[in-house]
C-alpha positions as CSV (number, residue, x, y, z in Angstrom):
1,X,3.9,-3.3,10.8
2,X,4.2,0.1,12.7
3,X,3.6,2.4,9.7
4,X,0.2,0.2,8.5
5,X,-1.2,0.3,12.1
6,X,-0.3,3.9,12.4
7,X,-2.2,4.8,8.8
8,X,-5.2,2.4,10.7
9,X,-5.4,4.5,13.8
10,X,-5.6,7.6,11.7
11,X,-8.2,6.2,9.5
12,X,-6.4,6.9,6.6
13,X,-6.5,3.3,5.6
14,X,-8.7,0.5,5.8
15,X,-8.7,-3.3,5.8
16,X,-9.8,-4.8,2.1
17,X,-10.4,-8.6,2.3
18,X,-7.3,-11.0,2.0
19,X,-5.2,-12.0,-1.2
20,X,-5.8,-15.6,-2.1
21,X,-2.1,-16.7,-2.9
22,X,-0.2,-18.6,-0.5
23,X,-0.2,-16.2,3.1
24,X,-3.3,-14.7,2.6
25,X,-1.9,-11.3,3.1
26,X,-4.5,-8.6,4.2
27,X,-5.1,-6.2,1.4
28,X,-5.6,-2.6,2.6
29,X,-7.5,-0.2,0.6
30,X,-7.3,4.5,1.3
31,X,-10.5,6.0,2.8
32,X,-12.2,8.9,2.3
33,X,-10.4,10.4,5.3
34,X,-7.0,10.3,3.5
35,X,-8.3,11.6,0.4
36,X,-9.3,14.7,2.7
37,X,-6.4,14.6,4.7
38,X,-4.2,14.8,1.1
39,X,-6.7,17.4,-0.7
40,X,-7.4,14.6,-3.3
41,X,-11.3,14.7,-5.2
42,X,-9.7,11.4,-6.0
43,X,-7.2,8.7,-5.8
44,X,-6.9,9.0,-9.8
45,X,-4.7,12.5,-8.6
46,X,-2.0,10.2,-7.1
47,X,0.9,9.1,-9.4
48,X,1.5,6.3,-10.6
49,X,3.6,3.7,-9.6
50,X,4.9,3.9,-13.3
51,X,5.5,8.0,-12.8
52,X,7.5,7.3,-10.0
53,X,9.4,4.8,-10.1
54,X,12.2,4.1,-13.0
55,X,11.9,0.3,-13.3
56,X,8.7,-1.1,-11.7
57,X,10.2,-4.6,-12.4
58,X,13.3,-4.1,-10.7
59,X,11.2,-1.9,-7.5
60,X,9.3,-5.4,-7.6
61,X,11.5,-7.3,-7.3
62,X,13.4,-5.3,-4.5
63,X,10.1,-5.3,-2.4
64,X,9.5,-8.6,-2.8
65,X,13.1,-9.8,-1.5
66,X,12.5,-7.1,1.3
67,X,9.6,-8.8,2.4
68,X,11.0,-12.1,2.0
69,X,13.8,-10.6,4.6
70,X,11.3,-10.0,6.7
71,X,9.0,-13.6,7.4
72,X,12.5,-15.6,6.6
């Protein structure tokens, strides 16, 4: 995906290991650059997904069919 290998070549992100359901989808994790690059002391500053989002199950479930789009 173009906007995870453009957050890799910035540094901003990182990879994390691989989930174990079926896929094994890389898991990415922030660095300390984008904490910087953001003005963060931490990543407890960012939202959360609760804060901004009005139903997480329905934003879920949208992803999820998103991404099902996408490797169908």
């Amino acid at each position: 995906d173009s906007a995870v290998a453009g957050l890799m070549e910035r540094g901003l992100i990182t990879e994390a290991g691989r989930d174990d359901g079926a896929g094994g989808a890389i898991k990415y994790r922030t660095t300390a650059m984008f904490e910087r690059v953001f003005g963060l002391q931490s990543l407890s500053q960012l939202p959360r997904l609760d804060d901004v989002a009005g139903d997480v199950d329905d934003l879920r479930e949208r992803l999820h069919a998103v991404a099902g789009q996408r490797t169908a």
